[in-house]
Backbone bond lengths (Angstrom), bond angles and torsions (degrees), N, CA, C in turn:
res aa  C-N    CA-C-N  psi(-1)  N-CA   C-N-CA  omega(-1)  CA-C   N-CA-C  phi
1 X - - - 1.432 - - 1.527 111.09 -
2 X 1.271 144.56 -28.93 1.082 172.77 -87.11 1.619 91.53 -148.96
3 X 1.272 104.19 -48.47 1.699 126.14 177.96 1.876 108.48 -57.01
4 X 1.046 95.44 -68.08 1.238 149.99 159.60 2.314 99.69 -13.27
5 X 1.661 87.63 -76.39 1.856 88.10 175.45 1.361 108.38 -86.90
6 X 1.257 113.20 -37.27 1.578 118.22 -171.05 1.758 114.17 -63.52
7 X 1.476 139.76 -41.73 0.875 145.56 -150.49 2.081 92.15 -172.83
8 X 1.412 83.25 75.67 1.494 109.01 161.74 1.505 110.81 -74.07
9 X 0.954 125.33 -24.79 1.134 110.91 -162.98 1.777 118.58 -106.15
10 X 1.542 112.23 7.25 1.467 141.57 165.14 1.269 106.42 -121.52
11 X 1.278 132.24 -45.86 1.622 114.61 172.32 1.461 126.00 -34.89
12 X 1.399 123.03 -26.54 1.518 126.14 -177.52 1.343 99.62 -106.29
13 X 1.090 134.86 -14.12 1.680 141.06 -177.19 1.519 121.01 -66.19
14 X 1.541 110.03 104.22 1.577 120.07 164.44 1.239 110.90 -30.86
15 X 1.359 126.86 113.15 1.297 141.96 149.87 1.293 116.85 -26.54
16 X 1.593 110.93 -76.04 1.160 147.36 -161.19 2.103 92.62 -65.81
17 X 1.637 118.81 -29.42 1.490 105.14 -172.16 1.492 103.36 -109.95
18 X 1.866 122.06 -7.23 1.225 124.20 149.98 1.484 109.18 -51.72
19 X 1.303 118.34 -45.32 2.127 98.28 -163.69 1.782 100.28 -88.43
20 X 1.277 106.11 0.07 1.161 82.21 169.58 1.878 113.33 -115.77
21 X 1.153 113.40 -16.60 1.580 101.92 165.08 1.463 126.86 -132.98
22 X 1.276 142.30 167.53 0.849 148.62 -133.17 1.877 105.86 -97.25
23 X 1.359 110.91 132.65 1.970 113.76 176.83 0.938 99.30 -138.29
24 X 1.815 93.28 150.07 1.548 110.02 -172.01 1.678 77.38 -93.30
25 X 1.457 107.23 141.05 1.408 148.79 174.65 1.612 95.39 -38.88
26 X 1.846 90.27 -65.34 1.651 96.05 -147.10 1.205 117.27 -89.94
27 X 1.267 101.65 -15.76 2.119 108.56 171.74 1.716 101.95 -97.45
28 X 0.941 107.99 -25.12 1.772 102.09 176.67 1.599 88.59 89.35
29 X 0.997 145.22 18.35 1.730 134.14 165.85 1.316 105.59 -97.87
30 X 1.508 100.19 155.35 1.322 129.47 166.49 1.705 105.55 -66.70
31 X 1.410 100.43 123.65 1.729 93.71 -176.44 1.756 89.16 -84.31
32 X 1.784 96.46 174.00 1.535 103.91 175.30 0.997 95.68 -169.13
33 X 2.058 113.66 144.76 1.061 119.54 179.58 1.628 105.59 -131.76
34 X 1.468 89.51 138.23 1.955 105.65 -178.39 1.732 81.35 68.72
35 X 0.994 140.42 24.92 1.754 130.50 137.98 1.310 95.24 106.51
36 X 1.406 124.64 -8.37 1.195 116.94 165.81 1.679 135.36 -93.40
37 X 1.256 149.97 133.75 1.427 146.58 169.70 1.563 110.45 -6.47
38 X 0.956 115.81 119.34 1.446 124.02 178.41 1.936 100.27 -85.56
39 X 1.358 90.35 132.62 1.873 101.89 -165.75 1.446 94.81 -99.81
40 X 1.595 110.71 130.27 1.722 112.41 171.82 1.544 113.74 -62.80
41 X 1.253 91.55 123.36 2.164 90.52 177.10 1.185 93.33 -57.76
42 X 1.744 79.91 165.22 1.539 88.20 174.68 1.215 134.03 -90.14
43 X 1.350 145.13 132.41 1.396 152.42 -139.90 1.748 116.85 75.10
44 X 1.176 116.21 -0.63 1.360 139.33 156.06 1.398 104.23 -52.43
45 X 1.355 134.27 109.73 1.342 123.11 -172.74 1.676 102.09 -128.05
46 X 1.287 107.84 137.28 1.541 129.47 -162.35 1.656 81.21 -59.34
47 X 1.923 96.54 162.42 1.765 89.15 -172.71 1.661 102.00 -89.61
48 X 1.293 112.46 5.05 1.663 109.41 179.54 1.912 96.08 -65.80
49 X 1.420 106.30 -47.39 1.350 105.68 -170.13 1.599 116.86 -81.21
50 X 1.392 124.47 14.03 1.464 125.22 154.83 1.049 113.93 -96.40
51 X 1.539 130.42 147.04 1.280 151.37 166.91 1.920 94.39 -61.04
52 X 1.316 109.70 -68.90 1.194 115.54 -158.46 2.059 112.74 -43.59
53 X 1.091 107.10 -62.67 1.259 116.42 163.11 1.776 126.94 -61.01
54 X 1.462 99.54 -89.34 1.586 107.81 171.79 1.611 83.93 105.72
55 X 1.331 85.97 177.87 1.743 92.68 -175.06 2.519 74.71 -143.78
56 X 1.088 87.17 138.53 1.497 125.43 165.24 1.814 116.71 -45.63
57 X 1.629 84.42 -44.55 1.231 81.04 -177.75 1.847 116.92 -91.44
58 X 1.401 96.90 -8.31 1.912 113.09 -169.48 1.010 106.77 96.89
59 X 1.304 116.47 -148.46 1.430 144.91 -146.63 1.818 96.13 -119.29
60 X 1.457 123.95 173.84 1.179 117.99 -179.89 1.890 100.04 -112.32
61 X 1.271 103.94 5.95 1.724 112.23 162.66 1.476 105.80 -88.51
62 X 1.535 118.33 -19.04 1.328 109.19 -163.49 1.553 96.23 -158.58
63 X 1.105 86.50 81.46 2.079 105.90 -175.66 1.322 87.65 -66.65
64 X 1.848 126.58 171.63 1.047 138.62 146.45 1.922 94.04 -129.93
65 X 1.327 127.56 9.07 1.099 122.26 153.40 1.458 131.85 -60.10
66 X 1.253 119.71 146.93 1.023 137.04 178.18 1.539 132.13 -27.53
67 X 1.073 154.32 70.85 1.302 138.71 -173.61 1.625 132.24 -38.55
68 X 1.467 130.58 135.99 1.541 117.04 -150.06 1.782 95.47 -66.22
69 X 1.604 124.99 -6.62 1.495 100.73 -179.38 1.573 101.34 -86.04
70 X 1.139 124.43 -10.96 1.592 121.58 -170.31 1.010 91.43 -101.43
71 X 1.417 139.84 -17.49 1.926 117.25 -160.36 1.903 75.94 -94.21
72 X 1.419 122.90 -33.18 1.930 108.67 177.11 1.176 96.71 -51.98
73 X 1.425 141.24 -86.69 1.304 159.25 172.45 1.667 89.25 6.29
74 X 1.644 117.66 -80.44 1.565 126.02 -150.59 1.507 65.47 -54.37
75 X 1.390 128.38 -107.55 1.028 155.93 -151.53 1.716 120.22 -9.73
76 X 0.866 101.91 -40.71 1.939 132.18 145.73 1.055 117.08 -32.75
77 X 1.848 112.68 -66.35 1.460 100.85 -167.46 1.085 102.55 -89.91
78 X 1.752 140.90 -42.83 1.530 127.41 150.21 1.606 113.36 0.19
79 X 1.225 121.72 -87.87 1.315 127.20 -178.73 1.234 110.32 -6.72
80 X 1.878 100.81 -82.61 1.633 128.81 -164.47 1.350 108.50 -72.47
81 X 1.741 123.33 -10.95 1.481 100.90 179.35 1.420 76.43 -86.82
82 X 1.083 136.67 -48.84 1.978 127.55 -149.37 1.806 99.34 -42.02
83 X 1.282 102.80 -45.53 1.440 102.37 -163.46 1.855 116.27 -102.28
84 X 1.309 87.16 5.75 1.481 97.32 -178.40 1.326 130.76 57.98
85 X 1.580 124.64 32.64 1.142 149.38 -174.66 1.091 128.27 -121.90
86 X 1.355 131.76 106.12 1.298 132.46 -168.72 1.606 118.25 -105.95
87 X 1.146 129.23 151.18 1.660 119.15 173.04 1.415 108.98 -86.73
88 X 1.316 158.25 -161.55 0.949 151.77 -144.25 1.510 98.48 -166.79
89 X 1.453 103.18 85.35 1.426 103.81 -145.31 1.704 106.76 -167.05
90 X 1.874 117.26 95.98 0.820 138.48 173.39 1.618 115.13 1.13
91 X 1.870 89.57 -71.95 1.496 120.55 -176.21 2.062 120.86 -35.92
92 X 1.163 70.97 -70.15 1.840 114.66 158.45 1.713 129.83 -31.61
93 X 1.414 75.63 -50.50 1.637 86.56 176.16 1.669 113.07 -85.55
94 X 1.447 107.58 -37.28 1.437 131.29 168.49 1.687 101.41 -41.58
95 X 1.169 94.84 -77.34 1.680 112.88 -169.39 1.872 104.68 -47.69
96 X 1.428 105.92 -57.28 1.555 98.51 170.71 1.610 124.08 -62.89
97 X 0.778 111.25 -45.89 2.221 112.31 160.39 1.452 94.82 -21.26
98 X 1.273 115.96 -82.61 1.670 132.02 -167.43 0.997 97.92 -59.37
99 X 1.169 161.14 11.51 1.524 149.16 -178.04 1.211 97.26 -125.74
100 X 1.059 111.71 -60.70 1.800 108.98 179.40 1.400 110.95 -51.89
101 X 1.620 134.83 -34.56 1.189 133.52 -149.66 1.763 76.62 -71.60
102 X 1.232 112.90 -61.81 1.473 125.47 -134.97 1.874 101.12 -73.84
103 X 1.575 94.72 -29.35 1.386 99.64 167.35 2.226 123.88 -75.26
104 X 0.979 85.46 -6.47 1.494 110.12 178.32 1.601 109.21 -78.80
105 X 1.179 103.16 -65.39 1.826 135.35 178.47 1.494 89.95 -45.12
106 X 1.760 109.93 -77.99 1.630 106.29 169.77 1.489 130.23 -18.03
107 X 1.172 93.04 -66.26 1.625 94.13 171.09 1.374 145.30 -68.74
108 X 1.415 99.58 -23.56 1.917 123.47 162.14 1.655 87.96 -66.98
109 X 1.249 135.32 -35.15 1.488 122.85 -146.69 2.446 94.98 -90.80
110 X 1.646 93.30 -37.02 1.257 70.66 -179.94 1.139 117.66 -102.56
111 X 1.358 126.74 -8.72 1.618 115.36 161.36 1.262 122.63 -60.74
112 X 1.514 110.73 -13.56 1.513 97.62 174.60 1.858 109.45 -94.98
113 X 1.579 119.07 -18.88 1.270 125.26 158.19 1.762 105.17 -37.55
114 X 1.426 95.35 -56.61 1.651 105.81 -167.03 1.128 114.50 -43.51
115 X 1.817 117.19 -65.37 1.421 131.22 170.46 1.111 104.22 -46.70
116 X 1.143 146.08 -64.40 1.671 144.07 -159.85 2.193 103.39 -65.47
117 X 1.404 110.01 -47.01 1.481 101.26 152.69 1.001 132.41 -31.57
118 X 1.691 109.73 -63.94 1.574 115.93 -161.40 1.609 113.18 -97.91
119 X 1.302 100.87 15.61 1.796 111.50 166.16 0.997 107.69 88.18
């Protein structure tokens, strides 16, 4: 989840269409030229497969992405916080605790990025 607030813009990103074409870093899109998918040259290596960089999310042998029962889960409490409605529901309440903690943590993590930016 962590993936998820921090680097929105690779958390939803095909592995498998990162090594083969080219993203702008900072918007998280697929670049394209003449309207079509821009193809990674060759020896162009996805940033999961550099040391120097890394990609956030790992490798696609060794995701730190989300699993489809936890990305329902995130996806869940999204919903019910948007609309401010909760079910009344053990599970639910469980699952939001842990989301909030980590969404909390997130935010201690980039306000202090921020301060350390802005000197």
């Amino acid at each position: 989840m962590r993936l998820a607030i921090l680097h929105p813009g690779i958390a939803w990103r095909d592995c498998a269409d990162c090594e083969t074409h080219v993203y702008d870093e900072k918007t998280g899109r697929r670049m394209e030229h003449g309207g079509k998918p821009m193809k990674r040259p060759r020896g162009n290596l996805a940033p999961c497969r550099t040391r120097a960089n890394g990609c956030p999310k790992g490798t696609p042998e060794a995701s730190r992405a989300l699993n489809e029962r936890n990305q329902r889960a995130y996806q869940h409490y999204l919903e019910c916080r948007a609309v401010n409605q909760w079910p009344d529901d053990g599970i639910v309440r469980r699952n939001a605790s842990i989301i909030r903690q980590v969404m909390d943590a997130c935010e201690q993590e980039l306000n202090l990025l921020g301060k350390i930016a802005n000197g």
